[in-house]
C-alpha positions in Angstrom: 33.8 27.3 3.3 33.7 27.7 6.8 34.9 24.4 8.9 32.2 24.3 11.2 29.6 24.4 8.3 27.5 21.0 7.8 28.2 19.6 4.7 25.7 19.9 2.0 24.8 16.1 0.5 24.3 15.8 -3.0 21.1 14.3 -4.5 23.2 12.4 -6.3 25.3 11.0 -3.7 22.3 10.4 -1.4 20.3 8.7 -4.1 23.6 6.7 -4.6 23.9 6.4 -1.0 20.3 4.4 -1.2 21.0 2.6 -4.3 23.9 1.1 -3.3 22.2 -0.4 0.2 18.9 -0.9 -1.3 18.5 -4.2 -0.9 19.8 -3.9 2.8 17.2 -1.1 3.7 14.4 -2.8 1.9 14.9 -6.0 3.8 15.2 -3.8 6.8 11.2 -2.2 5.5 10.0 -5.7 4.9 10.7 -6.9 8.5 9.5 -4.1 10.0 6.4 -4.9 8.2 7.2 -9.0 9.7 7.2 -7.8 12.9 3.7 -5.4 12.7 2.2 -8.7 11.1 3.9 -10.6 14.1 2.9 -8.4 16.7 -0.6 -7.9 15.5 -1.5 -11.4 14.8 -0.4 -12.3 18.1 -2.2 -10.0 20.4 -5.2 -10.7 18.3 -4.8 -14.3 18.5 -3.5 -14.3 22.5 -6.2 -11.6 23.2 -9.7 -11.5 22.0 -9.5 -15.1 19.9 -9.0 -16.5 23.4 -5.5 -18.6 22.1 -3.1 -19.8 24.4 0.1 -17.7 23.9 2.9 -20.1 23.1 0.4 -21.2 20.3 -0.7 -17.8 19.3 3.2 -16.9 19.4 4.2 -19.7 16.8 1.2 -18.9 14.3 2.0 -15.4 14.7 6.0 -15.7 14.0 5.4 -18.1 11.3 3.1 -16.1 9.5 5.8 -12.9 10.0 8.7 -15.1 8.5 6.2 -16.3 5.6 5.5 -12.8 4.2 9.0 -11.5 5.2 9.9 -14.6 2.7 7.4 -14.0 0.0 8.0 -10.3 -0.1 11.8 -10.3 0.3 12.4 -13.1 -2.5 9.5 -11.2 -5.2 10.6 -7.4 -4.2 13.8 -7.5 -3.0 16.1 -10.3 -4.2 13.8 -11.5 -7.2 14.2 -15.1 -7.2 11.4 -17.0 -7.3 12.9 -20.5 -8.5 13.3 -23.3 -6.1 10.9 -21.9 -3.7 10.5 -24.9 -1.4 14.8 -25.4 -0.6 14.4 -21.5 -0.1 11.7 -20.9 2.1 13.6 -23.7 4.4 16.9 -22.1 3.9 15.6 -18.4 5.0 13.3 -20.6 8.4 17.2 -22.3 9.2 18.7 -18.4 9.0 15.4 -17.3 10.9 16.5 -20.1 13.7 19.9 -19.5 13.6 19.3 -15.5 14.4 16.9 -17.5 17.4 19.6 -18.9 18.8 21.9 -16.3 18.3 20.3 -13.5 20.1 19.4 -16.1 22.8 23.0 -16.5 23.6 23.5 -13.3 23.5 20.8 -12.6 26.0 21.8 -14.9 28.1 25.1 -13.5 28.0 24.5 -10.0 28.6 21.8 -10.5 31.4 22.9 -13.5 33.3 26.7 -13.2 32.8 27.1 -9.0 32.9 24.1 -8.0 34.2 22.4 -6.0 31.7 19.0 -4.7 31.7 16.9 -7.4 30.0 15.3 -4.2 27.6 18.6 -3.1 26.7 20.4 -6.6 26.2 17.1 -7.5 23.7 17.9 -4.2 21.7 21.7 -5.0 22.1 20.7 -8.4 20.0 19.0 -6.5 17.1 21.7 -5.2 14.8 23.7 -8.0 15.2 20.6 -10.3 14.1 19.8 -8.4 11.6 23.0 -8.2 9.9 23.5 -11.7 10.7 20.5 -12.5 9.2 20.6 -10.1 6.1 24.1 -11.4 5.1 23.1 -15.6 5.7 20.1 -14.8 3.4 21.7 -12.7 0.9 24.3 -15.2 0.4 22.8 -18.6 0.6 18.5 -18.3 1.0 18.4 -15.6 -2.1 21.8 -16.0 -4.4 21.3 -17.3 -7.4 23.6 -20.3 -9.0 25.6 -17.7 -10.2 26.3 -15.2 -7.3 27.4 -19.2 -5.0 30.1 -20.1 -7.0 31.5 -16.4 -7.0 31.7 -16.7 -3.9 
């Protein structure tokens, strides 16, 4: 095989690839969808509904973080008991990823300068995998999966 060749993947090792981070990369698809909903709802809502923005902003994310809730805990992690403690649980992990890339931000622009556009994307992957993990582990684990761990 010649070393400069790209190395052919396996269906089987890509499918196994997916399986074994499908619950990361649907969580990943179901935010994406959060944020359209976000995003849509609140230029709608700011725009031609006439809404002031900080209002149209928190019906907008709360409606994002509900179905990123709903779908997440009936397609992704499958747990549908104790609804209530969980939808508060996965709002605390939402605020916690607030605060979070807020430091951050005000880290990387007011203490080293960064460009605000590239500090914001700096603050993605490390909510998201913030978030993922806080959720995974306490929002969505079942009684089983918290005292394994």
């Amino acid at each position: 095989m010649d070393a400069l060749a790209t190395p052919r993947i396996e269906p089987a090792g890509l499918l196994g690839l997916l399986s074994r981070y499908r619950r990361f990369l649907l969580y990943v698809l179901i935010g994406g969808g959060a944020v359209v909903i976000d995003v849509g709802l609140y230029a709608l809502l700011a725009g031609p509904a006439g809404w002031h923005p900080l209002v149209a902003n928190t019906t907008s994310t709360f409606l994002g973080m509900a179905f990123s809730f709903t779908a997440n805990s009936l397609l992704n992690f499958k747990v549908t008991d104790r609804i209530v403690a969980r939808f508060l649980s996965f709002m605390l992990v939402g605020g916690v990823g607030f605060v979070v890339s807020t430091l951050m931000l005000a880290v990387l622009i007011d203490g080293f300068g960064v460009d605000a556009l590239v500090a914001k994307a700096a603050t993605l992957p490390v909510v998201l995998l913030l978030q993922f993990t806080l959720n995974k582990r306490v929002t969505f684990a079942t009684p089983r999966e918290r005292t394994a761990a």
